[in-house]
DRENLUMGU-650419 format. One record per residue (C-alpha): residue number from 1; residue in three letters; x, y, z. Coordinates in Angstrom, 1 decimal, padded with zeros to 4 digits, always signed. Example, Ala and Ser with C-alpha at 12.3 -4.5 7.8 and 13.67 -1.06 7.14 Angstrom:
<sites>
<site i="1" aa="ALA" px="+012.3" py="-004.5" pz="+007.8"/>
<site i="2" aa="SER" px="+013.7" py="-001.1" pz="+007.1"/>
</sites>
This chain:
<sites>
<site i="1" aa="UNK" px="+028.9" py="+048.8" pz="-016.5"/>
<site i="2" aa="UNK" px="+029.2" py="+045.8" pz="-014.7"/>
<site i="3" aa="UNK" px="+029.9" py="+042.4" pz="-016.6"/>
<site i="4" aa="UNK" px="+028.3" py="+038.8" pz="-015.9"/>
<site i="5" aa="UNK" px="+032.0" py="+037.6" pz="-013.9"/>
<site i="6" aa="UNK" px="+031.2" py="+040.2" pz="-011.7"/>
<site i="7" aa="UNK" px="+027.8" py="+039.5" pz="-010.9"/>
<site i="8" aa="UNK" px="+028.9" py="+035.8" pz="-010.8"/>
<site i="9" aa="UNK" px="+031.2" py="+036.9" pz="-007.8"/>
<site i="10" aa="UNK" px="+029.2" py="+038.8" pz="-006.2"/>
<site i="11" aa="UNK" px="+026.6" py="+036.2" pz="-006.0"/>
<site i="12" aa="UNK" px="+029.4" py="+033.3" pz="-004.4"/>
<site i="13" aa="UNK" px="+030.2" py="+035.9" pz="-002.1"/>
<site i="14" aa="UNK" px="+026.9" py="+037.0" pz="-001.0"/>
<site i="15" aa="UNK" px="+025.8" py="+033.3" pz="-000.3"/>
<site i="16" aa="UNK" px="+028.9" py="+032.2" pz="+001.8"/>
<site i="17" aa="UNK" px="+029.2" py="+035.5" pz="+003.1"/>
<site i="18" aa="UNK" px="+033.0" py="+034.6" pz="+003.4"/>
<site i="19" aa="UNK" px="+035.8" py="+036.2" pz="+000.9"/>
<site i="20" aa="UNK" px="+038.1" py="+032.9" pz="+001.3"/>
<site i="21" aa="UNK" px="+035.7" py="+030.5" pz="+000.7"/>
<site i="22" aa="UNK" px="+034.4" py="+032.2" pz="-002.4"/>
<site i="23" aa="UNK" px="+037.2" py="+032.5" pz="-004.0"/>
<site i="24" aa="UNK" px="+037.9" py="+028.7" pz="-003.1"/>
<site i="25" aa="UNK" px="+034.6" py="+028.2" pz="-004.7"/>
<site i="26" aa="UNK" px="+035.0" py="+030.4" pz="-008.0"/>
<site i="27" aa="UNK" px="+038.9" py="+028.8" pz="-008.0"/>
<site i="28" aa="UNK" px="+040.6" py="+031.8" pz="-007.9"/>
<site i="29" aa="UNK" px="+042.6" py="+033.9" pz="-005.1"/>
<site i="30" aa="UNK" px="+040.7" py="+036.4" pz="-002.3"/>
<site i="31" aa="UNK" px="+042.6" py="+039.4" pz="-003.6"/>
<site i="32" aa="UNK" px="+041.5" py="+039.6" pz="-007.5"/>
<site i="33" aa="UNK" px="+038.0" py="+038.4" pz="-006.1"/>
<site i="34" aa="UNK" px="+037.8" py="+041.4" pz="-003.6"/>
<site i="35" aa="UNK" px="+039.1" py="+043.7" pz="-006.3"/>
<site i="36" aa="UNK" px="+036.0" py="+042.3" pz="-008.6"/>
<site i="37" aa="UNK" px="+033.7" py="+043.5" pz="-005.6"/>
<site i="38" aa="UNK" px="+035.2" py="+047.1" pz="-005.1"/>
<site i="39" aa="UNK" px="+034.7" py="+047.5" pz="-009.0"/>
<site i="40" aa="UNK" px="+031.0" py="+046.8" pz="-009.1"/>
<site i="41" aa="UNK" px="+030.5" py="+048.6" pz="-006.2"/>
<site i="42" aa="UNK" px="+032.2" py="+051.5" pz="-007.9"/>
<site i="43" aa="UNK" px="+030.1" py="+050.8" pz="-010.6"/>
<site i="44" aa="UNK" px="+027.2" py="+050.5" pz="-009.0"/>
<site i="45" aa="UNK" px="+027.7" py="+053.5" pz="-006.4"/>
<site i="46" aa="UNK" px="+026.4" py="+051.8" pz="-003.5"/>
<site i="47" aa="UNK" px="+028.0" py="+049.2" pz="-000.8"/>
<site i="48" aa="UNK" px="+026.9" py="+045.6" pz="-001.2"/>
<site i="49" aa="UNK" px="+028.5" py="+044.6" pz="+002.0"/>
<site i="50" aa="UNK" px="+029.3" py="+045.3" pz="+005.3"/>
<site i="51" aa="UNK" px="+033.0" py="+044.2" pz="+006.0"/>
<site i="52" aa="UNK" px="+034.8" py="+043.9" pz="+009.6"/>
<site i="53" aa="UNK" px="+037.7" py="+041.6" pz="+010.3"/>
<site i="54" aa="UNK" px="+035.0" py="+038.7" pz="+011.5"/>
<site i="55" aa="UNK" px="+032.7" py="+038.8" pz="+009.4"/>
<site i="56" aa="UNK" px="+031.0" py="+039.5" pz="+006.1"/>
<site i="57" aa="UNK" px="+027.1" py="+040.9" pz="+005.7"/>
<site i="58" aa="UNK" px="+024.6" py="+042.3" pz="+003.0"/>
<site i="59" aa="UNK" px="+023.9" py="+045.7" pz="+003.1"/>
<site i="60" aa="UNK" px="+020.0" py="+046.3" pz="+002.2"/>
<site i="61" aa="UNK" px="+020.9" py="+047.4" pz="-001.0"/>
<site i="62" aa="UNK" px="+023.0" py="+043.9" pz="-001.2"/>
<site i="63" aa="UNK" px="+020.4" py="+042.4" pz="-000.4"/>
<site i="64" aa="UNK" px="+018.1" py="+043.9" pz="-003.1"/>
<site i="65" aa="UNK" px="+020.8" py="+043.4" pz="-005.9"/>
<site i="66" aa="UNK" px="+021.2" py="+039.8" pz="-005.0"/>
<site i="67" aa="UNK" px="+017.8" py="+039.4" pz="-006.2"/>
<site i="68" aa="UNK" px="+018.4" py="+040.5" pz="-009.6"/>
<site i="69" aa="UNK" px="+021.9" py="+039.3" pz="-010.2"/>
<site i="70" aa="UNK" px="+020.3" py="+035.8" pz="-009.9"/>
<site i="71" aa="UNK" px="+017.8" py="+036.6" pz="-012.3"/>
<site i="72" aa="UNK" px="+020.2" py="+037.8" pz="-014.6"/>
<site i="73" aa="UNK" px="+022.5" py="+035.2" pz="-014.9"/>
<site i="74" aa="UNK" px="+019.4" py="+033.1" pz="-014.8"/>
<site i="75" aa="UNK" px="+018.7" py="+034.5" pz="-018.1"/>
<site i="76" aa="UNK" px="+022.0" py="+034.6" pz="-019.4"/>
<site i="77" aa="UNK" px="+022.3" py="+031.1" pz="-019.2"/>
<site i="78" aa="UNK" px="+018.6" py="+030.9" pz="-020.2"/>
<site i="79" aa="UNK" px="+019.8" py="+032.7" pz="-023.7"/>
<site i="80" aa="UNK" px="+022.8" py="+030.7" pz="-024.0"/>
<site i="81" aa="UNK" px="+021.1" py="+027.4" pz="-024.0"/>
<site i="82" aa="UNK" px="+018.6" py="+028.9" pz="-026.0"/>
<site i="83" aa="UNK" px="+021.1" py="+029.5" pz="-029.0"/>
<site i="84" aa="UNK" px="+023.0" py="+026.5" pz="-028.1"/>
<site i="85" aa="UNK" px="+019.5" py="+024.4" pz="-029.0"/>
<site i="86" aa="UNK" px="+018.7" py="+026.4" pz="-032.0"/>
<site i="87" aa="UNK" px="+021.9" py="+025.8" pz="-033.6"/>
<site i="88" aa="UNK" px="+021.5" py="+022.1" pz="-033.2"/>
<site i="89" aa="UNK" px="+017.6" py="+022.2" pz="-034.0"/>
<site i="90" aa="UNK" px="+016.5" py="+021.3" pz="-030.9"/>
<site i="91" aa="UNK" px="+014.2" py="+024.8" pz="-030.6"/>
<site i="92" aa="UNK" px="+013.2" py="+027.4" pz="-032.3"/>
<site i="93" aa="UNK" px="+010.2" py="+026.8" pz="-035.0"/>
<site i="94" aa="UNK" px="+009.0" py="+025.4" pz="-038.4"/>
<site i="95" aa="UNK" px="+006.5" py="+026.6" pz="-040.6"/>
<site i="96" aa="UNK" px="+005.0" py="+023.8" pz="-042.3"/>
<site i="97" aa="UNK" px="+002.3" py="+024.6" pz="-045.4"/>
<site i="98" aa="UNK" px="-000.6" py="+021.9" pz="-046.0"/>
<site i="99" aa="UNK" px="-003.1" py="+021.4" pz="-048.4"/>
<site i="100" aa="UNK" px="-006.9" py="+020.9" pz="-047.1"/>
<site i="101" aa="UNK" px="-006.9" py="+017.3" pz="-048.6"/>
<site i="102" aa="UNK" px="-003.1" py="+016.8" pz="-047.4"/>
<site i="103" aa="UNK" px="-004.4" py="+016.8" pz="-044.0"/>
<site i="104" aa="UNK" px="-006.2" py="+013.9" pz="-044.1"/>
<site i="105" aa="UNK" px="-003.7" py="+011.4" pz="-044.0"/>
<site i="106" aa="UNK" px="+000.0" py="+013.0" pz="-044.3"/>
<site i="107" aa="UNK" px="+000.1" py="+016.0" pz="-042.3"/>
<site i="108" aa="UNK" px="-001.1" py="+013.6" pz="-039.1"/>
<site i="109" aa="UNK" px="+002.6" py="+011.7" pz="-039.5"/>
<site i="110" aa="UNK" px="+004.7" py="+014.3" pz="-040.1"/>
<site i="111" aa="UNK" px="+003.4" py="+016.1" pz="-037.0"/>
<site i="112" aa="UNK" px="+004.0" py="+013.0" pz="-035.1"/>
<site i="113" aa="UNK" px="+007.6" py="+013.0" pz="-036.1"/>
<site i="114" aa="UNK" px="+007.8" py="+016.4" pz="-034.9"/>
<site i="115" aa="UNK" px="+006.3" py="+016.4" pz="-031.6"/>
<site i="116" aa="UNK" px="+008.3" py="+013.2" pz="-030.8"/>
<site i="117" aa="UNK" px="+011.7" py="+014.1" pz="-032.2"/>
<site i="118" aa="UNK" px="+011.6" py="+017.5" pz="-032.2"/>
<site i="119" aa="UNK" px="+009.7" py="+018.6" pz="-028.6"/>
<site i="120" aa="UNK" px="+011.3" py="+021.7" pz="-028.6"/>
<site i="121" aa="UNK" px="+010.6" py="+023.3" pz="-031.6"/>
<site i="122" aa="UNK" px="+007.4" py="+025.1" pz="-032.4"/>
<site i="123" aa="UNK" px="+005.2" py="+024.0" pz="-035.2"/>
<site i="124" aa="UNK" px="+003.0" py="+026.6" pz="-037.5"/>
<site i="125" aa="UNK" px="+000.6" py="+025.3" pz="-039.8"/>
<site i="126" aa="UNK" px="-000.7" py="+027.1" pz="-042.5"/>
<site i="127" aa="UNK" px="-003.3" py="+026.0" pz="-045.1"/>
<site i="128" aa="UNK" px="-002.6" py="+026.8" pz="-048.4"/>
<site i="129" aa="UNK" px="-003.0" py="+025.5" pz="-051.8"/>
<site i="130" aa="UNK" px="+000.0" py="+024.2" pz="-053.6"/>
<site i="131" aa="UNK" px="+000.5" py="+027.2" pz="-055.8"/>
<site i="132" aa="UNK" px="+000.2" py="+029.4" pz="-052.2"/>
<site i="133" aa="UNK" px="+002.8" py="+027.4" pz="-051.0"/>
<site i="134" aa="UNK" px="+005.3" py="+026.7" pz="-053.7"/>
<site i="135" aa="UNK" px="+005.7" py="+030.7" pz="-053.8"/>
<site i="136" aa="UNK" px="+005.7" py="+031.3" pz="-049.9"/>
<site i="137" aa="UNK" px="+008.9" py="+028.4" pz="-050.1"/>
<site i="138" aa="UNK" px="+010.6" py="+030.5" pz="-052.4"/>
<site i="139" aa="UNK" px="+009.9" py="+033.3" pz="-050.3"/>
<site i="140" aa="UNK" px="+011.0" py="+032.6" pz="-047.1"/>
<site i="141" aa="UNK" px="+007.5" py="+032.7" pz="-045.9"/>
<site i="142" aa="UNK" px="+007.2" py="+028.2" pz="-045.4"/>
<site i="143" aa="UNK" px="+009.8" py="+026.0" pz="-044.3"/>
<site i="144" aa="UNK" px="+008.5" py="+023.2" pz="-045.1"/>
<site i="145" aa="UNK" px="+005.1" py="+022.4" pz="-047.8"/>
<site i="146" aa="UNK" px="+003.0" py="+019.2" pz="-048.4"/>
<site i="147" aa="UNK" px="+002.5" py="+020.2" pz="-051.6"/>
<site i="148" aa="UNK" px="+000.8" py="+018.4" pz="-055.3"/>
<site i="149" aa="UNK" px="+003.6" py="+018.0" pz="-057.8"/>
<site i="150" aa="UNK" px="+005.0" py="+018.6" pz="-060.2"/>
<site i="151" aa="UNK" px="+007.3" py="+021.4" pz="-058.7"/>
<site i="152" aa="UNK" px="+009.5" py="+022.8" pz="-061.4"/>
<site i="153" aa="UNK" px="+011.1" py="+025.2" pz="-059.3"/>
<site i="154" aa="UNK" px="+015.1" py="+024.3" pz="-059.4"/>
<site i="155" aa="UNK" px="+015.4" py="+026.1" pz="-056.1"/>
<site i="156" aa="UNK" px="+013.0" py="+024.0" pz="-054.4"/>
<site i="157" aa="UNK" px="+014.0" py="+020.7" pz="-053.5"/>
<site i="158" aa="UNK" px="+010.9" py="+017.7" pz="-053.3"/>
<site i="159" aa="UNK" px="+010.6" py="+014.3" pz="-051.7"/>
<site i="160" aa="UNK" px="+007.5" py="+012.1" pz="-052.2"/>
<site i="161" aa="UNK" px="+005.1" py="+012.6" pz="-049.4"/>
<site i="162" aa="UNK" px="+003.2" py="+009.0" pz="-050.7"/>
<site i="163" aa="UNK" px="+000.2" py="+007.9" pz="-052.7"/>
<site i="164" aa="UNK" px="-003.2" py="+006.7" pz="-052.8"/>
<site i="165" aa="UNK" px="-006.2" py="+005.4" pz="-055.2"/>
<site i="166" aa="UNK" px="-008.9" py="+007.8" pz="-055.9"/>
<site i="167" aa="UNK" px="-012.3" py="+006.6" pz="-054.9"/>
<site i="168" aa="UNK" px="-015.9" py="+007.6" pz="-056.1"/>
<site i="169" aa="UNK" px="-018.3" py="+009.7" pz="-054.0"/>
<site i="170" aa="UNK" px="-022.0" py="+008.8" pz="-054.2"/>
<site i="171" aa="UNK" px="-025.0" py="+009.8" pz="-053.0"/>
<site i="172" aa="UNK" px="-026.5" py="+006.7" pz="-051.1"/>
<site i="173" aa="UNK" px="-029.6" py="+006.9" pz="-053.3"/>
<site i="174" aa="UNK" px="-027.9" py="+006.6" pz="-056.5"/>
<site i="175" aa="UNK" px="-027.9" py="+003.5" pz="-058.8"/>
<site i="176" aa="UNK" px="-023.6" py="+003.4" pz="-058.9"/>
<site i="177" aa="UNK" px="-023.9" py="+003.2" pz="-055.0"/>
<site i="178" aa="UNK" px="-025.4" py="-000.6" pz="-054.8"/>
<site i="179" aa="UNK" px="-022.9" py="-001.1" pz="-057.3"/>
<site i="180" aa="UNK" px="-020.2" py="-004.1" pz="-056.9"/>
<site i="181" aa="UNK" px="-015.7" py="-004.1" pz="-057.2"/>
<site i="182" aa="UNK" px="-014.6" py="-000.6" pz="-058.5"/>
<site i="183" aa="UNK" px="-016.3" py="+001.7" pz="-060.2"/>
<site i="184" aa="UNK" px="-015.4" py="+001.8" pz="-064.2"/>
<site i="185" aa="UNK" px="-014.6" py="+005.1" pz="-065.1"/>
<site i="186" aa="UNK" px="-017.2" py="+004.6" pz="-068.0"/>
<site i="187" aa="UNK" px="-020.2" py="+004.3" pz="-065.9"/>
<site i="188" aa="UNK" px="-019.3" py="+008.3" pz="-065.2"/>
<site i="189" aa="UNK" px="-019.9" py="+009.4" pz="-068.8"/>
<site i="190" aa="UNK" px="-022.7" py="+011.6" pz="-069.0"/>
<site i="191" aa="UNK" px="-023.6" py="+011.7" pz="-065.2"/>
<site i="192" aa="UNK" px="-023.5" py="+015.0" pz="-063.1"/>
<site i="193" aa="UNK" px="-020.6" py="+016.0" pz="-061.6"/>
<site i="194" aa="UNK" px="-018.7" py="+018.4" pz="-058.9"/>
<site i="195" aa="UNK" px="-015.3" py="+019.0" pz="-060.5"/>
<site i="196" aa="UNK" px="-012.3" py="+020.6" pz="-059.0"/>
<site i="197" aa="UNK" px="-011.6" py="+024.4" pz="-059.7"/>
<site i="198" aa="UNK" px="-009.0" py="+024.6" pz="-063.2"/>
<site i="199" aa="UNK" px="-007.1" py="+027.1" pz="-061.0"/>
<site i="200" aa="UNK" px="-007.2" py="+027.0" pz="-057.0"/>
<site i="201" aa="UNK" px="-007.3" py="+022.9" pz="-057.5"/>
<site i="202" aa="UNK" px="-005.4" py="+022.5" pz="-060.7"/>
<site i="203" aa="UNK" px="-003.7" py="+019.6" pz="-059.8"/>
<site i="204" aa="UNK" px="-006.6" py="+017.3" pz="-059.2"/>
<site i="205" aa="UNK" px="-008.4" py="+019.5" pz="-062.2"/>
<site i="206" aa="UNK" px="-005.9" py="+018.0" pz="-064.2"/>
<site i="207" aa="UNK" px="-005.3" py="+014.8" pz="-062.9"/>
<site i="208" aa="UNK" px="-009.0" py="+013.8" pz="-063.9"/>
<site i="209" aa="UNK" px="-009.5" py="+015.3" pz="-067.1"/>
<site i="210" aa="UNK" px="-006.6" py="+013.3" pz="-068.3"/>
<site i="211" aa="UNK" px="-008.3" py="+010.0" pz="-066.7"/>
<site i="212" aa="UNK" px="-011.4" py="+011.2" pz="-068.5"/>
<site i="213" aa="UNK" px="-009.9" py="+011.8" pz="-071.6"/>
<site i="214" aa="UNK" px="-008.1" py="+008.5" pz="-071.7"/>
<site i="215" aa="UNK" px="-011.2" py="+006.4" pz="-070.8"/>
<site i="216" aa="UNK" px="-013.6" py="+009.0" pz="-073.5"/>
<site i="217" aa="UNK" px="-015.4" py="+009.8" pz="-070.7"/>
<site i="218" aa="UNK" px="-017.6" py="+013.3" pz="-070.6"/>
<site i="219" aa="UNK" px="-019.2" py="+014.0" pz="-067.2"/>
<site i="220" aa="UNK" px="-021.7" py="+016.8" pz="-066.8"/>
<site i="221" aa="UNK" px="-019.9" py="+019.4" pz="-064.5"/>
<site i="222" aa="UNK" px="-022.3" py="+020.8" pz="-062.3"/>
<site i="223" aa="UNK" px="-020.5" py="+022.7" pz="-060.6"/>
<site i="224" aa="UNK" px="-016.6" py="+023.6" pz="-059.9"/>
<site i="225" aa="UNK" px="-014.9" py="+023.7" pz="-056.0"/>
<site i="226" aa="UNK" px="-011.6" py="+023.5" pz="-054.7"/>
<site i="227" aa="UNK" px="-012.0" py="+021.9" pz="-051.2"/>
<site i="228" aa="UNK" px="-012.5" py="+018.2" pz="-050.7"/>
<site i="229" aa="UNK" px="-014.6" py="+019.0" pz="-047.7"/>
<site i="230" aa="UNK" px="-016.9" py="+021.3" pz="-050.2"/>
<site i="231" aa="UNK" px="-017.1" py="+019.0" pz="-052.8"/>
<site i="232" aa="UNK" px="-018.4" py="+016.1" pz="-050.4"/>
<site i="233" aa="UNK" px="-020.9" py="+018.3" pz="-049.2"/>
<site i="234" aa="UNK" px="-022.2" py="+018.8" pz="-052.8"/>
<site i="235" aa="UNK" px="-022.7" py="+015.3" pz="-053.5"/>
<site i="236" aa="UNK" px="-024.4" py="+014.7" pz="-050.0"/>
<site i="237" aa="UNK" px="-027.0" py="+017.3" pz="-051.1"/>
<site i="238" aa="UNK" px="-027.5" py="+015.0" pz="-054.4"/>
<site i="239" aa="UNK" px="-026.1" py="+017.7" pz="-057.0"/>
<site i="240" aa="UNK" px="-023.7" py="+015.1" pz="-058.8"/>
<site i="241" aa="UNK" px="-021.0" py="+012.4" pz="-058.2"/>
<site i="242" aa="UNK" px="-017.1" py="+013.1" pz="-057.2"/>
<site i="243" aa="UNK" px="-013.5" py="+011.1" pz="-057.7"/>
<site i="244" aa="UNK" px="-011.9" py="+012.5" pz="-054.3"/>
<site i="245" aa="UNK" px="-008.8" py="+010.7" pz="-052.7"/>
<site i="246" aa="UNK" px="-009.0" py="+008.0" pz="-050.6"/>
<site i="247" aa="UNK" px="-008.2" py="+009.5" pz="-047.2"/>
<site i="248" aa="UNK" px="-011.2" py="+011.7" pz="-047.6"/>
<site i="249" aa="UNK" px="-013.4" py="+009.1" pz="-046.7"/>
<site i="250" aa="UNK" px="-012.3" py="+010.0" pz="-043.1"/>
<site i="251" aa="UNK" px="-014.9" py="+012.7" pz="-043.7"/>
<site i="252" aa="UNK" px="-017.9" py="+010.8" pz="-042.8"/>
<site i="253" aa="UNK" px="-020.8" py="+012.3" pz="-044.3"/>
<site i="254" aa="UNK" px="-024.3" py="+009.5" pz="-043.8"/>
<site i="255" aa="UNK" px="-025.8" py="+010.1" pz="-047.1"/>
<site i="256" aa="UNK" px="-022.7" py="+008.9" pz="-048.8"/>
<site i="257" aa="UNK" px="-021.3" py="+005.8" pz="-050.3"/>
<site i="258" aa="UNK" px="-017.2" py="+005.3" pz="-051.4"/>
<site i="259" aa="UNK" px="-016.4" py="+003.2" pz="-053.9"/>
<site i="260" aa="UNK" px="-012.6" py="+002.2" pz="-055.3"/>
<site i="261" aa="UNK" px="-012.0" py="+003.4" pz="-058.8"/>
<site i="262" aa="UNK" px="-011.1" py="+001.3" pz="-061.6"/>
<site i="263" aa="UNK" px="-007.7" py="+003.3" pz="-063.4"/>
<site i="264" aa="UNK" px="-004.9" py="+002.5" pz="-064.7"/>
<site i="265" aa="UNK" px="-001.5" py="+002.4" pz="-063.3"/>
<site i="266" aa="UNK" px="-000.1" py="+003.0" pz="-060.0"/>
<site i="267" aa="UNK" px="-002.5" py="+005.1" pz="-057.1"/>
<site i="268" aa="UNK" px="-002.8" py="+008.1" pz="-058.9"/>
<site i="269" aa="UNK" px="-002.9" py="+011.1" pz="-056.2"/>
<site i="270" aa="UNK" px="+000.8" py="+011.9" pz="-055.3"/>
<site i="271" aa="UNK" px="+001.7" py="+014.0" pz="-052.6"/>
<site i="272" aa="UNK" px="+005.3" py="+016.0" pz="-052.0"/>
<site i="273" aa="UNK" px="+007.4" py="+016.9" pz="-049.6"/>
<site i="274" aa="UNK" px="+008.8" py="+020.5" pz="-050.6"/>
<site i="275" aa="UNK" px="+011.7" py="+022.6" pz="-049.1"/>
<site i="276" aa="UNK" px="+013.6" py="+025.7" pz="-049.9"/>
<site i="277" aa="UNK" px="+017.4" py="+024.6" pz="-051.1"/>
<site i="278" aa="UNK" px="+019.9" py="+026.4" pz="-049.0"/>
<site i="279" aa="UNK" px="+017.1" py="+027.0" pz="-046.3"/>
<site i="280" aa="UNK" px="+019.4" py="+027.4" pz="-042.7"/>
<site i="281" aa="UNK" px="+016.9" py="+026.5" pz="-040.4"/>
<site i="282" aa="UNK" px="+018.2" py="+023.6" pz="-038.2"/>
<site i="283" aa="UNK" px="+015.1" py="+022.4" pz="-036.7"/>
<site i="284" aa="UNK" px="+014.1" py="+022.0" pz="-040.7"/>
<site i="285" aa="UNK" px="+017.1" py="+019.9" pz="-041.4"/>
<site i="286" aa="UNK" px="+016.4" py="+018.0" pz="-038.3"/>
<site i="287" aa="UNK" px="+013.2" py="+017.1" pz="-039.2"/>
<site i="288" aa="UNK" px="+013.7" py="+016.2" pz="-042.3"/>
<site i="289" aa="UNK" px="+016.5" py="+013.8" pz="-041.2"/>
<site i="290" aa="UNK" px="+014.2" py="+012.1" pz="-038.8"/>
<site i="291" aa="UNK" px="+011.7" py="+012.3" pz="-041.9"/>
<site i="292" aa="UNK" px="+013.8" py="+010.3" pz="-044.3"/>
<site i="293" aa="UNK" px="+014.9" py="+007.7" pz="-041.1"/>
<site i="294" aa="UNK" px="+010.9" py="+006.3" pz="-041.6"/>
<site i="295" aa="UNK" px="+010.2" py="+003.1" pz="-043.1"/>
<site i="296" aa="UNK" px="+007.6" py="+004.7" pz="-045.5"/>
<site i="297" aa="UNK" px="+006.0" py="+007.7" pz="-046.4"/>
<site i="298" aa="UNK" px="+005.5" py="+010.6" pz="-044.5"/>
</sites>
C-alpha cells in the first residue's frame, strides 16, 4: 500500500509536471524521486504518467488520483492538527453539569470564558442536580459541575463558584410585600410556604431549615419542589411565600415582589466549582486555568 511520502511526490510531480524541478522542490535527487513514482504505480497497477524525453503528462487515471491524493493528505494534515490541538486543549470538548438555579448567574461566566479562550472546544451542558452530578464526576460521565457543597468526595476536587444573599418571594398582594429593609426571618413564622424537596433539593432544604431553626421560626409548608423556576410559579399563583437566591429574580414573574432577607453571616447560598482529580482532558485543564486567571468568581 502506498504511504503519505509517496502521495506527497506524486502530487509535486503531477503539478510541475517536471521530474527535476520536483525533486528540487521536495529537496531531494530525481532518481529516488522517480523510484517513489514506479513504486506507487506498482502499487497502484496503473500508469500515472506519460513520460518521453520532453516532457511529462497525466495519464487519465493520473489525473483522477490527483484528486484524491490531495484530499488525503488534506486530511492527514487535517488529523494531525487535530491531535496536535487536543493535546494542548485547544479542541476537542467539555462536559459541563449545572444546576437549574446555577444557571442564573454562574453558568453565564463560565461559558463566557469558554467561548473566548477556548473557541475550539465544544461545550455540553447538562442539567442535573448536584447529587446527579457529583456521581456523573466520579464517573467519567461530567468534566466539569457547578455543583451545591459540601462535596466530600476525596476524589473530586472543588473551587468556590461565589455567593449570594437569599431574598423573599412574595405575592404582590401580600402584607410582607409593602414591607420596608429586609425581611426578618420572624415575620415568616406561621405563614404558608413552598419549601424545597428534602431530597432532589437537599442543599437549599437544609440550608433553610437551619435558618429556621436558628431564628424559631415554623413556616407552614404548603407544598415541596425542587426547581427555582417551580417554586416562583407557586407563589405567583398565591399558594405561600419562598426564600429563593438572589439571581432568581432574573425570573420576572409580575405578580411578584423580592425582598432582601435579614440572616446572619455571610450570603448564605454557595456555589462550587467541581472536577474529577486526575481527569486528562486538556481543554478541562485549560479552562480551568483561564478560570482561576479571573479577578472574582466564576
Amino acid at each position: 500500500m502506498f504511504t503519505l511520502n509517496q502521495l506527497a511526490n506524486f502530487v509535486a510531480v503531477a503539478e510541475e509536471l517536471h521530474f527535476g524541478r520536483a525533486a528540487e522542490r521536495l529537496r531531494m535527487t530525481q532518481p529516488p524521486l522517480s523510484r517513489q513514482i514506479q513504486l506507487l504505480e506498482n502499487d497502484l497497477k496503473v500508469r500515472l504518467f506519460d513520460r518521453t524525453n520532453r516532457s511529462v503528462r497525466l495519464t487519465p487515471a493520473g489525473r483522477a488520483f490527483l484528486v484524491e491524493a490531495r484530499r488525503l493528505l488534506h486530511q492527514a494534515d487535517h488529523a494531525a492538527m487535530s491531535v496536535r490541538q487536543v493535546s494542548a486543549g485547544e479542541a476537542g470538548s467539555i462536559t459541563i453539569g449545572f444546576t437549574a438555579a446555577g444557571a442564573y448567574a454562574t453558568l453565564g461566566g463560565l461559558l463566557e470564558v469558554a467561548r473566548t479562550e477556548l473557541p475550539g472546544v465544544g461545550v455540553v451542558l447538562r442539567e442535573m442536580v448536584t447529587r446527579d452530578q457529583l456521581e456523573a464526576l466520579a464517573e467519567g460521565g461530567l468534566d466539569l459541575g457547578l455543583v451545591r457543597p459540601p462535596v466530600t468526595d476525596p476524589d473530586l476536587a472543588e473551587r468556590s463558584a461565589g455567593r449570594e444573599p437569599l431574598l423573599a418571594a412574595i405575592p404582590n398582594d401580600h402584607p410582607l410585600a409593602a414591607g420596608d429593609g429586609p425581611v426578618r426571618l420572624p415575620e415568616l413564622d406561621g405563614q404558608p410556604f413552598i419549601m424545597y424537596s428534602p431530597v432532589e433539593a437537599r442543599y437549599f432544604h437544609e440550608l433553610l431549615i437551619s435558618l429556621f431553626r436558628q431564628a424559631g421560626v415554623t413556616p407552614v409548608y404548603a407544598q415541596y419542589l425542587s426547581q427555582v423556576h417551580s417554586i416562583l410559579a407557586l407563589v405567583n399563583c398565591g399558594w405561600g411565600l419562598a426564600l429563593v437566591p438572589a439571581a432568581a429574580a432574573r425570573l420576572r414573574y409580575a405578580g411578584l415582589t423580592f425582598r432582601p432577607v435579614d440572616v446572619p453571616g455571610p450570603d448564605p447560598v454557595e456555589l462550587s466549582l467541581t472536577w474529577r482529580r486526575g481527569n486528562d482532558n486538556p481543554a478541562l485543564a485549560r479552562l480551568l486555568r483561564h478560570l482561576g486567571e479571573g479577578a472574582g468568581p466564576v
